[in-house]
C-alpha angles and dihedrals in degrees: 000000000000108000112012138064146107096256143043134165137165115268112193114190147222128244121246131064119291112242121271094016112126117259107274132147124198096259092053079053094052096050090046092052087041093046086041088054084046103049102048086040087244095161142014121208122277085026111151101224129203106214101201096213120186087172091249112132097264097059094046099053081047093061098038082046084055094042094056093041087045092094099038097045092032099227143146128241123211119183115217127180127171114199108216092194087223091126106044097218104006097065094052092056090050088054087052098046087042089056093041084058092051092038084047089055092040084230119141112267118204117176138154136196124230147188095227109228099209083194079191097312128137105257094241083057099042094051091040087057086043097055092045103056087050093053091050087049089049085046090056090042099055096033091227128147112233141018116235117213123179102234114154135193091272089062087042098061087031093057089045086062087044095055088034095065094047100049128251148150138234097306094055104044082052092079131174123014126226083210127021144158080013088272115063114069127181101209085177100053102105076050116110108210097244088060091063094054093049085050083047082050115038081040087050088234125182114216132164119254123229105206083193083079093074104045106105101206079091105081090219086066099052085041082063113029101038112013105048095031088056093041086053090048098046095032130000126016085197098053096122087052086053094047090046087055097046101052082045093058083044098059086045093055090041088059094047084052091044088050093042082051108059100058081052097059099050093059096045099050118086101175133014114185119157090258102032132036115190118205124189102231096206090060087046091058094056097067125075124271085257089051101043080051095052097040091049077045102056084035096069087036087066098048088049104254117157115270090218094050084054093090133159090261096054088045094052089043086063098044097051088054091067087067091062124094086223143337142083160271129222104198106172129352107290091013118101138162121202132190117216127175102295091354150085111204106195109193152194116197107254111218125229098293126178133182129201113225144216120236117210090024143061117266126193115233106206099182089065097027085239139119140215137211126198131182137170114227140165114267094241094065089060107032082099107060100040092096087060121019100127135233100296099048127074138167135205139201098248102214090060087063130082134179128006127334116241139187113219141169113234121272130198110288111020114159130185138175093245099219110269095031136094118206122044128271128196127261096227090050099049085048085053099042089053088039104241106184115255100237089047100051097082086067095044102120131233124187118215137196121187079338095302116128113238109172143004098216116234086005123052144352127221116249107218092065101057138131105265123168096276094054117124121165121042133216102203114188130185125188122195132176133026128107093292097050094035098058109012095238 
């Protein structure tokens, strides 16, 4: 397992090729990295390049590979190492043999040392996430393009019956990328592992050995060292190559569905804020069940919901709740989709939010992606239009108002005097009697002025605030945006 483990030593090799290895030489090993760069576009010339090196042999053979394609692709190597401080000693001698490489090469070196916080994690992931957000600080400190890992065909097809057992599509069985994000690039990734040992080998390459790879409490482990072994051995000798190619199909199928999905998403969204996220059902239907998957599934990524907690069963609990006339499901605390007639409201809860305004001005309102004007005007200017403003225009009588003008979501308890009434009535009940959707009525905005509610905006106005014939000045206020004006629900 790259990156953990109880014991590590240095393993020099011999020269010669190991047995049953297919013939290679190191220079049959330096045109298929370089075709495999060029193939899958990893690096442009005059890139400056991070090699995250552990000192295993992979890496190793990564960064020689690099040094010998340096002069031919101009570019710049950094080495990076991150000690995860999982091994006592050993760890810090990988970290020494890691910067002799770099000292030997006469390359930069740049390493940390770190206390993993598993924060629940397994301890392959934690320290995954650990080492990667070291390698991405290394990459702004250097200012360099890409991040080079040393993953090779063996991960590849070990990573595909990872993903296989735990269930996944063709995203996930897709594995692992020889390009993604744009930055981190795998040049050894057509490469079977025991390739990489013949090259160590052949190039007479020193490496550090990790004696957790071979524990076989870590699934990974009993992936390599008993089931594809045995699968090799029963039923195909080139099982790790099939598995290679087909996570490699795979990817290629999963990028024609990304590019068929986002036309489509496009069309079936009718609103995208940073809490709420409307879709129109009846454009949903129209896409097939793959694409109805991916676009729910790029739906709770924008509104920051975990990757890992986006499985086939929430999915399909989505999913199940568009064949119902109307209701709701509640996927994860705070987290909630609603379907409403023609509509699926998916939903973070918005937390109480206010915004001072400027009056006279126009003030942005982040927290519901809207904006309000407000200006001050003679009656006269506006008797016109009170018959017919709209819902999202209001206008009121300016000597009746004290203190500053806010923009607020509603709170328990909220009570106003509606226009043309005369008691009070309270703000959860007006939102329940206009059917305001659940999920939508925490965004829902209410302008203030001294406390008082002045407006429900889009739905009713407060009466002791209204034009009269005495009125002479007028405070005329207009609200456009968020999820209520956007879509009419």
């Amino acid at each position: 397992m790259k990156g953990s483990g109880v014991q590590s030593s240095v393993c020099a090799t011999k020269s010669g090729i190991l047995p049953g290895v297919e013939s290679m030489n190191s220079q049959d090993m330096l045109s298929d990295v370089r075709d495999h760069m060029s193939r899958h576009n990893l690096i442009e010339h005059g890139h400056s390049v991070v090699v995250g090196v552990s000192g295993g042999p992979d890496s190793v053979a990564l960064l020689d590979l690099m040094l010998r394609l340096r002069d031919d692709l101009d570019i710049e190597i950094h080495v990076a190492h991150l000690n995860h401080k999982l091994r006592g000693e050993a760890s810090n001698l990988d970290e020494v043999f890691v910067a002799n490489l770099a000292e030997s090469n006469r390359l930069p070196f740049l390493s940390k040392a770190c206390n993993l916080d598993r924060g629940g994690k397994s301890l392959e992931e934690a320290a995954r996430d650990a080492r990667h957000a070291f390698l991405e600080d290394v990459l702004d400190q250097t200012g360099s393009h890409r991040i080079a890992l040393g993953h090779t065909r063996s991960d590849q097809a070990e990573t595909f019956l990872l993903r296989l057992f735990r269930g996944a599509g063709t995203r996930g069985l897709g594995a692992i990328k020889p390009l993604r994000d744009a930055v981190w690039i795998r040049p050894l990734l057509g490469m079977s592992r025991e390739r990489i040992v013949a090259y160590n080998e052949f190039r007479n390459l020193s490496f550090r050995t990790d004696e957790s790879n071979k524990d076989t409490r870590f699934l990974r482990n009993r992936i390599r060292h008993d089931l594809i072994p045995a699968i090799a051995a029963t039923y195909n000798p080139a099982i790790e190559e099939v598995l290679a190619r087909s996570a490699d199909i795979l990817q290629q199928e999963d990028e024609l569905l990304e590019q068929m999905t986002e036309p489509a998403l496009k069309v079936t969204v009718r609103y995208r804020g940073k809490q709420k996220i409307i879709l129109d059902v009846d454009t949903l239907f129209r896409y097939h069940i793959s694409l109805r998957r991916r676009i729910l599934r790029k739906v709770l990524l924008w509104l920051q919901f975990s990757a890992t907690d986006i499985t086939f069963k929430t999915l399909h609990r989505v999913l199940d709740l568009l064949h119902e006339t109307s209701g709701n499901v509640q996927i994860s605390p705070g987290f909630c989709i609603q379907k409403v007639t023609g509509s699926l409201i998916l939903s973070r809860e918005t937390l109480p939010s206010e915004s001072r305004l400027e009056a006279p001005g126009i003030t942005r309102i982040p927290w519901l992606d809207a904006s309000v004007e407000i200006r001050v005007r003679p009656v006269s200017e506006v008797v016109g239009d009170l018959s017919h403003l709209g819902e999202y225009r209001a206008c009121f009588d300016l000597e009746k108002l004290s203190g500053s003008l806010v923009i607020r979501n509603p709170r328990e308890g909220d009570r106003f005097q509606p226009f043309g009434m005369f008691g009070t009535q309270k703000i959860s009940h007006l939102l329940i009697n206009t059917k305001i959707p659940r999920s939508l009525r925490d965004q829902v905005p209410l302008l203030l002025s001294n406390s008082s509610i002045l407006w429900v905006v889009g739905l009713r106005r407060a009466q002791p605030f209204s034009i009269t014939s005495t009125t002479k000045e007028v405070l005329d206020v207009v609200f456009k945006g968020g999820c209520l004006f956007s879509t009419g629900l």
